[in-house]
Structure formats: C-alpha cells, structure tokens
Backbone as CSV, one residue per row, in Angstrom:
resi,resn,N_x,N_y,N_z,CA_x,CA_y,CA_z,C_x,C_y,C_z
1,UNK,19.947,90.350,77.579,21.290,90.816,77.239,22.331,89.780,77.640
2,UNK,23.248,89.477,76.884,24.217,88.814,76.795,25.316,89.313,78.107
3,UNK,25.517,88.503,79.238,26.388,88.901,79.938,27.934,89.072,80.137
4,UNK,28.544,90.044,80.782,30.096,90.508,79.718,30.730,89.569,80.773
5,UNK,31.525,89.081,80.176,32.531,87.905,80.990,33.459,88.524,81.978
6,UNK,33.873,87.689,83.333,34.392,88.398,84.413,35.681,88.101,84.167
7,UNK,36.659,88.557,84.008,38.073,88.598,84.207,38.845,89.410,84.787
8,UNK,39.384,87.762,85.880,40.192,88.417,86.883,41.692,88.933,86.632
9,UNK,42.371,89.553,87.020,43.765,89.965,86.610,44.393,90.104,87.557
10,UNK,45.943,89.671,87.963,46.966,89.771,88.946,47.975,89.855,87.946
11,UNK,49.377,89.508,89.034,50.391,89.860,88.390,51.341,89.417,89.893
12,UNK,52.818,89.504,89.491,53.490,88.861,90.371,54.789,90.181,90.853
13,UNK,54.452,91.430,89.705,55.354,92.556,89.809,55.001,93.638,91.007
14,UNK,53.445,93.539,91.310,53.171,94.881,92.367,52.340,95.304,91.234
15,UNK,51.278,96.036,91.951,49.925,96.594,91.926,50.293,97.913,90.071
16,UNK,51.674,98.524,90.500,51.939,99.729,89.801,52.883,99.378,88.604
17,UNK,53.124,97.789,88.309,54.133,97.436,86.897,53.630,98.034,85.829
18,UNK,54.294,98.472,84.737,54.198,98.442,83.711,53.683,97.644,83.013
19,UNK,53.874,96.300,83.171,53.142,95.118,82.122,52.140,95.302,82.809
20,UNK,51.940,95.198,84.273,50.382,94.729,84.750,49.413,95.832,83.850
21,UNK,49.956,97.134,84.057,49.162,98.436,83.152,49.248,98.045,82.054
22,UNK,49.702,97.534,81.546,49.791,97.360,80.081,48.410,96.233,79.674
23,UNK,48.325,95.211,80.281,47.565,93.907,80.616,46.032,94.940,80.509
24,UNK,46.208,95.399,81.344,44.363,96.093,81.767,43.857,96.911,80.695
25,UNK,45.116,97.620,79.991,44.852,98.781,78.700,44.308,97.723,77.546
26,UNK,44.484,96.862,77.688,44.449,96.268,76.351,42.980,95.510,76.172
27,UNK,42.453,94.609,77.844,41.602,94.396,77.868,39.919,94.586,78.784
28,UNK,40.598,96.063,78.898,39.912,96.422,80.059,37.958,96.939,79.068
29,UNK,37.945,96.961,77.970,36.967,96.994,77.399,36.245,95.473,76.444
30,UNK,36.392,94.280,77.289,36.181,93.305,76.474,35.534,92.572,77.740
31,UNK,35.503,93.265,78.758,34.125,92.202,80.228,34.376,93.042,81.276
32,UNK,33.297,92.581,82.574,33.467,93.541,83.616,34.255,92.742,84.094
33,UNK,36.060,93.673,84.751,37.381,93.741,84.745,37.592,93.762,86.519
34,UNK,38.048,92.627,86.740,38.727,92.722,88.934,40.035,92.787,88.397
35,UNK,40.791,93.636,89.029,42.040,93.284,89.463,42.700,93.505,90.636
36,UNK,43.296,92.568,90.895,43.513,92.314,92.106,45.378,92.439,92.003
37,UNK,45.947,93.034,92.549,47.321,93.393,93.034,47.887,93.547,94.195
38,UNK,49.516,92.736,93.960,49.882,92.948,95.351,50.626,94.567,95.943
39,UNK,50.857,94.953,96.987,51.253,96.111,97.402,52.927,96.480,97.125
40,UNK,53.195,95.401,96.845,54.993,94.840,96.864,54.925,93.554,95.470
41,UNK,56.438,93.835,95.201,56.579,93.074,94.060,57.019,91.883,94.864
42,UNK,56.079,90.252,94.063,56.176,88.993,94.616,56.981,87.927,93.637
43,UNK,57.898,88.333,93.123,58.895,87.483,92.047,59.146,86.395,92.397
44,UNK,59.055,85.152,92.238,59.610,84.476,92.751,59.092,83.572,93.802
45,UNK,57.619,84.326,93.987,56.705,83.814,95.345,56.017,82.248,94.555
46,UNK,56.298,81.964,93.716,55.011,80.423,92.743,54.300,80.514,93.466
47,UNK,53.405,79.371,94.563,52.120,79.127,94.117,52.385,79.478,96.239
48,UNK,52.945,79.879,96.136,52.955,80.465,98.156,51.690,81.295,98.173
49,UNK,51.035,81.337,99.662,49.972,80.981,100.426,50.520,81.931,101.493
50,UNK,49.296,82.897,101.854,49.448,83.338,103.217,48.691,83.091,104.342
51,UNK,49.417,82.284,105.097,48.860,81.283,106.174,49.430,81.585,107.668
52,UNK,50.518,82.433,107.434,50.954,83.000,109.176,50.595,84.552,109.473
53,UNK,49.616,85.171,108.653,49.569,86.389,108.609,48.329,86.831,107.745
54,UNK,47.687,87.720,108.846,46.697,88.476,107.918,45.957,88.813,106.820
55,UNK,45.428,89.059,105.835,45.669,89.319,104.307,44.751,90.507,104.543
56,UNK,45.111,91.559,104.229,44.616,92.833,104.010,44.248,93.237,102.860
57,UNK,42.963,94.070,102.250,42.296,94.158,100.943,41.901,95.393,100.824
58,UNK,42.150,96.486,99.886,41.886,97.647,100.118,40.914,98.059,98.539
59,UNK,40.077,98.318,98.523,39.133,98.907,97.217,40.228,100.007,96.568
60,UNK,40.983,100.518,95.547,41.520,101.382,95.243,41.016,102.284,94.328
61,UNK,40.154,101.532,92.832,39.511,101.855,92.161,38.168,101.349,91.999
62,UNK,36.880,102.363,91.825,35.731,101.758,91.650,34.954,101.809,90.548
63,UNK,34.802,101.757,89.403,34.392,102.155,88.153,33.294,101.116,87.556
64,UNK,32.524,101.759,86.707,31.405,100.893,86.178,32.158,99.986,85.298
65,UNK,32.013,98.321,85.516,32.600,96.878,85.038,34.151,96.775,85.160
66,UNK,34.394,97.819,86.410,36.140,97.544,86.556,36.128,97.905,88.272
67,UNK,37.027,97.364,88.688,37.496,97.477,90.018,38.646,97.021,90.026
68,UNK,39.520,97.354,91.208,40.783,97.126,91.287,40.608,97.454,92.977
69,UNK,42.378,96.350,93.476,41.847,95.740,94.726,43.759,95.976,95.117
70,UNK,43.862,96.415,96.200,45.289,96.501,96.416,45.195,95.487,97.723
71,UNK,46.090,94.332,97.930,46.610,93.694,99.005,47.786,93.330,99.632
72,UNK,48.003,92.613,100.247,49.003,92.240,101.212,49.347,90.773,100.817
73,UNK,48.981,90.129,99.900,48.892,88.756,99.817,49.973,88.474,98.531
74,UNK,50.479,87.421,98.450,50.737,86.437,96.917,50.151,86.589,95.669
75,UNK,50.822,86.537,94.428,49.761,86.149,93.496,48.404,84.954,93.613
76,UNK,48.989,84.170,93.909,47.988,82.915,94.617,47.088,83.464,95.589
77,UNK,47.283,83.912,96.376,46.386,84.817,97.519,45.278,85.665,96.736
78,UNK,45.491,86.724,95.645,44.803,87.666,94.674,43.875,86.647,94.343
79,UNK,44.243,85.475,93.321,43.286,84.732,92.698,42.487,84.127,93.699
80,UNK,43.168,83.688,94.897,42.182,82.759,96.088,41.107,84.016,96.401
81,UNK,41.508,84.879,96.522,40.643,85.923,97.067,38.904,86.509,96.230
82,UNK,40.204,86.900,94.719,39.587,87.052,93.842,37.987,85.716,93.328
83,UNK,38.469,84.944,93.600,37.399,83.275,93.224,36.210,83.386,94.353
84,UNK,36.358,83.981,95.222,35.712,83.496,96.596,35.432,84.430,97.645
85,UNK,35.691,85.627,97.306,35.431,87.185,97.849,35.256,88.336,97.369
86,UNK,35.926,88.388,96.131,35.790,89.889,95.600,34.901,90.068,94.367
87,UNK,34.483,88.716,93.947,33.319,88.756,92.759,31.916,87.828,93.002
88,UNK,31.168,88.246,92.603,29.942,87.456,92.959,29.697,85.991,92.119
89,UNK,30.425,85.671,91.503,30.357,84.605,90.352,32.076,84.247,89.995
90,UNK,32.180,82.719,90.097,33.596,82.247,89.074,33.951,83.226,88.105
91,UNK,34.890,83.993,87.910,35.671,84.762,86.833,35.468,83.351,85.657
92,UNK,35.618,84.319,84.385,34.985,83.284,83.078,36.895,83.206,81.959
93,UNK,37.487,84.309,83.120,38.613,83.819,82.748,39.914,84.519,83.544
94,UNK,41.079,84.017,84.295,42.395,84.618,84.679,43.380,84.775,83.574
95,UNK,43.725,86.210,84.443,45.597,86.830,83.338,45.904,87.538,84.374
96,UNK,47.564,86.775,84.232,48.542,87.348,84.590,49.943,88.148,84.261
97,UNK,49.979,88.879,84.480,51.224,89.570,83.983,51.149,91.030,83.377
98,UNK,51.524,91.449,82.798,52.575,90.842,81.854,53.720,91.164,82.564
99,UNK,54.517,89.881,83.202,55.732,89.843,83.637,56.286,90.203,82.469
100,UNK,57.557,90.900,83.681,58.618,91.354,83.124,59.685,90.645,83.547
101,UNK,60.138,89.836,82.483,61.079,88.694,82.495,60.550,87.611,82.145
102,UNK,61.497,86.465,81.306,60.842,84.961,81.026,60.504,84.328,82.341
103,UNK,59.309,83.788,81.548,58.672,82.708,82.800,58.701,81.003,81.553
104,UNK,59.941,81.135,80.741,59.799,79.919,80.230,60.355,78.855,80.639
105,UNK,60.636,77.494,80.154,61.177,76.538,80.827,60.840,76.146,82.625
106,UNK,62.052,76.293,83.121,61.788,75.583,84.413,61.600,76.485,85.375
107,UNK,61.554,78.400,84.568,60.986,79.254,85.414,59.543,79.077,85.853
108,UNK,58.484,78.247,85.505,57.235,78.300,85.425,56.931,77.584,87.473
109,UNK,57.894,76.664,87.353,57.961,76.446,89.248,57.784,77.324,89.681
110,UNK,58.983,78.451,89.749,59.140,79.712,90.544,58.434,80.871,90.161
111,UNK,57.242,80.828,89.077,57.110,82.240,88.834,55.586,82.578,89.572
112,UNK,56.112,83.728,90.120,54.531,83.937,91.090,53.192,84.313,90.005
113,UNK,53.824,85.326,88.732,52.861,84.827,87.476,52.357,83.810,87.216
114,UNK,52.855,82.542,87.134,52.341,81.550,86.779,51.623,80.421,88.193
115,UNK,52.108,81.037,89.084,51.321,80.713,90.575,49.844,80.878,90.567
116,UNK,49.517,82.204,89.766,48.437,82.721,89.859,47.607,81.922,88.737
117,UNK,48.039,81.832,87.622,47.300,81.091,87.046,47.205,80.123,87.142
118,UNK,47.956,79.038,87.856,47.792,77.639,88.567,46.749,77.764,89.272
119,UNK,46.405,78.558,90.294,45.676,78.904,90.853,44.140,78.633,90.365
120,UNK,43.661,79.442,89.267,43.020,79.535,88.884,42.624,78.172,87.724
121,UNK,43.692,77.879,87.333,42.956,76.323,86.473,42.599,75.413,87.710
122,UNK,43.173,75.171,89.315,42.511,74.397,89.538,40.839,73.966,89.788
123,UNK,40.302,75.654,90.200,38.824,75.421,89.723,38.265,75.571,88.351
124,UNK,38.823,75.055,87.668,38.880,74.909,86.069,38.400,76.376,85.435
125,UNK,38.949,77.271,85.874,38.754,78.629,84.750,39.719,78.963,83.992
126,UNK,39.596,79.018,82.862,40.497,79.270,81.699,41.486,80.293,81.960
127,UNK,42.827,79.985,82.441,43.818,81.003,82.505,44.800,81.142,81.878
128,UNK,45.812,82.262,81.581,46.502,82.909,80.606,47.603,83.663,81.497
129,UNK,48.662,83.482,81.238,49.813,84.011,81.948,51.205,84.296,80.751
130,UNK,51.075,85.989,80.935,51.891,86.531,80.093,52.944,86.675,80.408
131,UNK,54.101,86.951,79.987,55.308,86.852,80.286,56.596,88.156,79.175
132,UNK,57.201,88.885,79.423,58.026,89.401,78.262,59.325,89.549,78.725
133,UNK,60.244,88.617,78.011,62.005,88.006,78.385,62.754,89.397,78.158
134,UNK,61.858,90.362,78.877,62.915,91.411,79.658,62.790,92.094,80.839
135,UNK,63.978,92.018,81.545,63.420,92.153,83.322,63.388,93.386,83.450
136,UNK,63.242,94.509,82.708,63.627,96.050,82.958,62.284,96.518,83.328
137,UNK,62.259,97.211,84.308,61.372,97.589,84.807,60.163,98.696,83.953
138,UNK,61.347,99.194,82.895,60.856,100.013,81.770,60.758,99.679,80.344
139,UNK,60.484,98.324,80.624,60.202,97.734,78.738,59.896,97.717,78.377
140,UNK,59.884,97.553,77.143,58.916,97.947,75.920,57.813,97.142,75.650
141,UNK,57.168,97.070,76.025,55.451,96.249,75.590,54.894,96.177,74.255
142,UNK,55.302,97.379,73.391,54.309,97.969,72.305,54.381,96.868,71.357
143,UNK,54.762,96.088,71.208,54.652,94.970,70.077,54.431,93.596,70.120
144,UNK,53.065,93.674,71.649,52.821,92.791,72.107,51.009,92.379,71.938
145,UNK,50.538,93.472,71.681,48.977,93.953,71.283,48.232,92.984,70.608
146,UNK,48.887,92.680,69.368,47.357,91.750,68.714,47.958,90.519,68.961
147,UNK,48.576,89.937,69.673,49.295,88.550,70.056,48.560,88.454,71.015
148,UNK,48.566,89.444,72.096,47.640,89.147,73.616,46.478,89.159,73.313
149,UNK,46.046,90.194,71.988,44.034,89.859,72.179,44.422,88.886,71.068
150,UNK,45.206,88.317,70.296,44.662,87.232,69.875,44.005,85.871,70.690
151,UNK,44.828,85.640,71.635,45.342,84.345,72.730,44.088,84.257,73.425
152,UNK,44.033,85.851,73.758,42.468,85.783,74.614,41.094,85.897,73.916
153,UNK,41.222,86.152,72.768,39.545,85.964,72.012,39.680,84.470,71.950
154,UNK,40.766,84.194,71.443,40.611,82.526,71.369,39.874,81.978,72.784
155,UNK,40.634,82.563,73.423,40.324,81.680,74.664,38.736,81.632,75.296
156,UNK,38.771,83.522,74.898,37.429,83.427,75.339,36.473,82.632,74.712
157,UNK,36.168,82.346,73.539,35.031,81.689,72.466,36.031,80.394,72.725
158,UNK,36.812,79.893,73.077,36.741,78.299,73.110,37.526,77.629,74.544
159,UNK,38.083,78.678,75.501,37.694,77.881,76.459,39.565,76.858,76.418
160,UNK,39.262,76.316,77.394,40.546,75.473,77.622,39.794,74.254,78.079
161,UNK,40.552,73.041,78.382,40.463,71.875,78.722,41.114,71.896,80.033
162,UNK,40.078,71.232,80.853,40.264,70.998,82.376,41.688,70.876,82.703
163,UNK,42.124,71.630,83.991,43.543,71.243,84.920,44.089,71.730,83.277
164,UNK,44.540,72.517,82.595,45.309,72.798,81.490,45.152,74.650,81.504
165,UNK,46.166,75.265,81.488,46.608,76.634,81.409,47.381,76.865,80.618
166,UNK,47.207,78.326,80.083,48.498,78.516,78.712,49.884,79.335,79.612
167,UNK,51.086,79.054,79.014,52.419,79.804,79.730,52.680,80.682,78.588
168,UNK,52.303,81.614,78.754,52.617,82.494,77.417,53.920,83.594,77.249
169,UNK,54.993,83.162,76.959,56.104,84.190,76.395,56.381,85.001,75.332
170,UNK,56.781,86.384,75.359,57.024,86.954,74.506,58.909,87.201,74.583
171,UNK,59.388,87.398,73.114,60.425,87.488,73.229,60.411,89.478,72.960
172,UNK,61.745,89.940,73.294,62.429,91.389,73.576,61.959,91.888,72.159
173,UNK,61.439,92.773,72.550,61.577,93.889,71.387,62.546,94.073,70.333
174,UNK,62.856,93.767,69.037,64.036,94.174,68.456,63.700,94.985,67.001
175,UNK,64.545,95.152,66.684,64.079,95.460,65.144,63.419,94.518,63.932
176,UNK,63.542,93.424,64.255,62.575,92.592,63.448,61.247,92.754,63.968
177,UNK,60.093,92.394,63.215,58.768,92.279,63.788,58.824,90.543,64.387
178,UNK,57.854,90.329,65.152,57.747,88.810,65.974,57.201,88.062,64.464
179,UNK,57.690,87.351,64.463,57.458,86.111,63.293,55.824,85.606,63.488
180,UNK,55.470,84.954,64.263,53.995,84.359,65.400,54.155,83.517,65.917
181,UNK,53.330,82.829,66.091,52.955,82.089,67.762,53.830,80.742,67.655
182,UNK,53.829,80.303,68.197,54.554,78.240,68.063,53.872,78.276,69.653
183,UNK,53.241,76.655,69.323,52.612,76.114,70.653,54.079,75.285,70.471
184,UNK,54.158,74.911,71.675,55.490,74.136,72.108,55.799,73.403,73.185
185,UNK,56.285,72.960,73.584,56.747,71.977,74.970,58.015,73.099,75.583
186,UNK,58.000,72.367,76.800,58.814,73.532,78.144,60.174,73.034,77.898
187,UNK,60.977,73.864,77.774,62.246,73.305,77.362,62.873,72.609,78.656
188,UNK,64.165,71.651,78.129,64.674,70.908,80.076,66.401,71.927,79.970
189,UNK,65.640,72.926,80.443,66.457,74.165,80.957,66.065,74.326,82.534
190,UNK,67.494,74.722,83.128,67.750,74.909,84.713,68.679,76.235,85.283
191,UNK,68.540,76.767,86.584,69.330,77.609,86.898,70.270,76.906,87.917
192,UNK,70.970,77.088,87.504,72.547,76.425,88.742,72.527,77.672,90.252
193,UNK,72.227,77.164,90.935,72.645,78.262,92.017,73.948,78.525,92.396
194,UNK,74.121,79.673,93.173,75.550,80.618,93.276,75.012,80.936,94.412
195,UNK,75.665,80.785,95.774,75.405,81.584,96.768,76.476,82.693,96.931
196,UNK,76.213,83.572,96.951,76.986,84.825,97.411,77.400,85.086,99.127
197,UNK,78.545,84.615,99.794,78.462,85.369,100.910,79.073,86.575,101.090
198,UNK,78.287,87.283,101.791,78.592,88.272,102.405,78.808,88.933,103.992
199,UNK,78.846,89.754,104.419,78.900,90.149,105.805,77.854,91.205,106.044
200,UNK,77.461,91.610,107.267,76.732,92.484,107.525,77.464,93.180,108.156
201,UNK,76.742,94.578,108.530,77.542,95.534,109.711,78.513,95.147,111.116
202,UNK,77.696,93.868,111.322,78.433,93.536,112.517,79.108,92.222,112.485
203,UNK,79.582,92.037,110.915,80.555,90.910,111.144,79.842,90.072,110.397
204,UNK,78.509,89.609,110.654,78.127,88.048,110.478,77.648,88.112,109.006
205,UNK,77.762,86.804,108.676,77.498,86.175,107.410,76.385,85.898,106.619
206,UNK,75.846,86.693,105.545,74.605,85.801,105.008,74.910,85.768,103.617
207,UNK,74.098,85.119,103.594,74.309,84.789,101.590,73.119,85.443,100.626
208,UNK,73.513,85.778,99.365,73.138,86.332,98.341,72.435,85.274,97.564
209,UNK,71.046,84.717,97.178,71.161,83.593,95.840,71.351,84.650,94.660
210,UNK,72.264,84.284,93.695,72.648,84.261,92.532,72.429,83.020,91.532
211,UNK,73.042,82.960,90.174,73.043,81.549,89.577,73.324,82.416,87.908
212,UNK,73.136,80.946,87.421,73.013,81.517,86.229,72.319,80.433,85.501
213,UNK,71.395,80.844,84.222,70.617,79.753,83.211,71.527,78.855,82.668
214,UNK,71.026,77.584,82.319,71.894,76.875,81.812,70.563,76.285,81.184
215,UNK,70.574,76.547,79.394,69.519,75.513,78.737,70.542,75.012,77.847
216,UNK,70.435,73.114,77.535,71.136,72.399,77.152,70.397,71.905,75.982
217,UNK,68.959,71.898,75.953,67.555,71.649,75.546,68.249,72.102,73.765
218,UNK,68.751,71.399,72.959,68.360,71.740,71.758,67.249,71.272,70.205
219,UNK,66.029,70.277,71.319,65.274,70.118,70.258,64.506,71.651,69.764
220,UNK,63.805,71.327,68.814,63.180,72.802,67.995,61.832,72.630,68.554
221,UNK,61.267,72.247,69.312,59.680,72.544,69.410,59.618,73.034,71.171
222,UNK,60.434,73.852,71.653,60.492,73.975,73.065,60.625,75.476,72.982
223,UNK,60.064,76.240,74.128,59.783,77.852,73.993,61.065,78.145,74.331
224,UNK,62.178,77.915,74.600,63.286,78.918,74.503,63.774,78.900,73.315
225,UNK,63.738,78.012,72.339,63.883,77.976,70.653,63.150,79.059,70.171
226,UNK,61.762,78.852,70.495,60.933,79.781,69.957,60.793,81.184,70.424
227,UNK,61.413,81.518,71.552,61.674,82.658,71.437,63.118,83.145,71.359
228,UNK,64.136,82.234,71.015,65.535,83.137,70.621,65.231,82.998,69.032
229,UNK,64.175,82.763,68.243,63.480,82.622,66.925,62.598,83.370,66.926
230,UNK,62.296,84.395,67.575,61.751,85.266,67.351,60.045,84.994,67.553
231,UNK,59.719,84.019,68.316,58.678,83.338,68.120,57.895,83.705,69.447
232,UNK,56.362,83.926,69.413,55.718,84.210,70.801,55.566,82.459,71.207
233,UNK,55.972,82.054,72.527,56.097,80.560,72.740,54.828,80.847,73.831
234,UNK,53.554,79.551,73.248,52.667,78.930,74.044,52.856,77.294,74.221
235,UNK,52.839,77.692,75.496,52.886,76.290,76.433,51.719,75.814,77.484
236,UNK,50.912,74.367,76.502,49.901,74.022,77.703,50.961,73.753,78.799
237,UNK,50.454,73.994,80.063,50.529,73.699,81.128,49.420,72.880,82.062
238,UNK,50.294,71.661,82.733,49.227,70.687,83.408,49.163,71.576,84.970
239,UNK,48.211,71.354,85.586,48.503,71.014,86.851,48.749,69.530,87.883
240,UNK,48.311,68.787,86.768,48.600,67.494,87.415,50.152,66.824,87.369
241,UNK,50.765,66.592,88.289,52.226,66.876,88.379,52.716,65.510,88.246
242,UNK,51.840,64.030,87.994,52.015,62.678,88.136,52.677,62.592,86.883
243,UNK,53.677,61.542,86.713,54.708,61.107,85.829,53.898,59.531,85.630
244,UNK,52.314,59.694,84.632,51.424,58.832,84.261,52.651,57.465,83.715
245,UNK,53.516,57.640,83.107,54.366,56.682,82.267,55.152,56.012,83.269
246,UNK,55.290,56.748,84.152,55.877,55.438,85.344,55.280,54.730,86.391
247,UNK,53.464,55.283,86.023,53.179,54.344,87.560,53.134,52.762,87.179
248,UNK,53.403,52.129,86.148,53.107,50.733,86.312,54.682,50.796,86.308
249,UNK,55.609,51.020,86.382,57.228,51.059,86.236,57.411,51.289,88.102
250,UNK,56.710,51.692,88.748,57.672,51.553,90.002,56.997,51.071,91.108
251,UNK,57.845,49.516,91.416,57.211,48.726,92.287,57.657,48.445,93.689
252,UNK,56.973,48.978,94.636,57.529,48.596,96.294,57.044,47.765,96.827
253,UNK,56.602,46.254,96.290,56.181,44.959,96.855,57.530,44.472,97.447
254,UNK,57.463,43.933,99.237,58.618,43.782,99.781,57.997,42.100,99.712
C-alpha cells in the first residue's frame, strides 16, 4: 500500500483561528494530518525561537491519521517540534495559515506564518504558507477552496526545489470571482513606524508601535499588483538571504 503523506500544519493566529480551521477542513482527508498550534496568537513572532523558557506540548486531539498538538511555543517552535518529536518520519509537506491578513511584500520578515514555513524548507520539505489580506478575525474564507487544493496537489506530485518555499496570498472577498494565480516577485513595499506614547496608571511612559504601509513598487509582476488585481499572488521564497550579485562587487583588501 501506497503510504499517505505526512503533513504538518501550524499557523501564527492560535490553535482556535478561523483560517487555521479552515486550512485542516480542506485538507484533512488527503494524508495522515499533525497539527501543531500555538495556545496564544503569535503575529508578528517570524522565525523567533524559544530559548529562555520551557516549551510545553499538550495531545488535544487523537484520531485515526490526524492529531493535533496545543503548545506554548512560536510558529517556528510547532515546526521544530513537529520535524523532530511529534512524528515518526520528515513531514512530506508544511502549511501554514491561513493567516488572516497579508503576509505580502516585506511582511514575509515579520510574519510568524511564514516563520513556520522557513522553518520547514530549511530541512528541505516542501512548504506552503497561506495568507488572506483581511485581518478580521471573522473572514470570509469561502472562495479560497480550489486555489488552496490546487497549490497543494501541485505541490504534492511535484515537490519544490531545495531552500525554496511558496508565500501564498489571497486577496478579500468581493463580489467579483478571483481572476487566478500570478507567480510573481515580492513587491519593494515597507511599513514606516509610528510610535505612540502613552502613560500608564502611574504616570510613566510607554509606547504603542503603530505605522502605516507605504508600497511605492509600481512594476506589474509583484504580489501587491496581483492582488489589488484581483489575483491569488505566489511567491518563491529563498531562504538563502546572500545578495549573490554583489559578492565580487564588495572589496575589503586594506
């Protein structure tokens, strides 16, 4: 018998999101299914590590080719865990999300979604990190279905290329239907920070981060095009972070 492929699943919202439920409904009958979740929502956590503290792991669900795993840890923590404790064999593939909110452009640093699947390409397993550019805790998913099992049959029957992960965005629900997919490059979009101060009860001062997006980026082949176009935007993602075009360009011979 042909053995059913292991796929691991996290998420960067907490154990009980909506997308993460949404994520498991869709492929929870296509291999035997870990998921691994944190106890608290980790927004914002990228590719952070728990290294001054404990990591606690609790069995929540036990079901024939599914389990589910509640912790104390990072998205990064789930997958470290997940690779090397909670399955008997390399997962044959990681997904994350489905965040709620874009993880496009220069969100992909900060997104603990996409932490997790960093995670996971570095021992080269084919990972997938979903994303949908609305932060409401109650959004609409439903017109996200044959886009996500498309991405992942692909993936499953062909696999990715080493240190390479997909950043996968969906744009908001509207009254148009989604046009389809555009593979694309990361747009050179940034958030400006805003500190907020404030006071506490007893006087003293702390600050709020705030900001706001600023994409300047108007070529057409970059995922914030493609999704204010109505477009689901896939983006390889490296993990190798070297700027190959400048190492013969920068010389420190004194």
């Amino acid at each position: 018998m042909t053995k059913k492929p292991l796929i691991l699943i996290s998420n960067d919202d907490g154990i009980n999101a909506p997308g993460l439920r949404k994520l498991i409904s869709l492929v929870k009958n296509l291999g035997e299914i870990i998921v691994i979740g944190s106890e608290y929502a980790m927004s914002g956590m990228a590719h952070a590590v728990t290294i001054q503290n404990p990591l606690r792991v609790r069995l929540v669900t036990d079901e024939p080719n599914y389990k589910e795993y509640l912790t104390t840890g990072t998205p990064a923590d789930n997958i470290k865990l997940g690779k090397h404790k909670l399955s008997n064999r390399l997962p044959d593939l990681i997904l994350s999300g489905i965040n709620h909110g874009s993880n496009a452009a220069i969100n992909i640093i900060y997104s603990g979604t996409m932490g997790a699947v960093l995670e996971g390409t570095i021992d080269g397993i084919p990972s997938i990190g979903f994303s949908l550019d609305d932060f409401s805790h109650d959004a609409d998913f439903s017109h996200l279905d044959e886009y996500i099992l498309a991405i992942i049959n692909k993936v499953l029957k062909e696999g990715l290329p080493k240190e390479i992960c997909l950043n996968v965005n969906f744009p908001k629900i509207s009254s148009e239907p989604i046009k389809g997919i555009k593979v694309c490059r990361q747009a050179d979009a940034r958030w400006v920070e805003e500190f907020e101060e404030r006071k506490d009860p007893h006087g003293r001062s702390y600050f709020w981060l705030a900001g706001r997006y600023e994409n300047g980026d108007d070529r057409d082949n970059t995922d914030e095009k493609a999704l204010a176009s109505n477009y689901v935007s896939v983006v390889p993602s490296h993990t190798d972070f070297t700027a190959h075009e400048y190492i013969n360009k920068l010389n420190f011979s004194l």
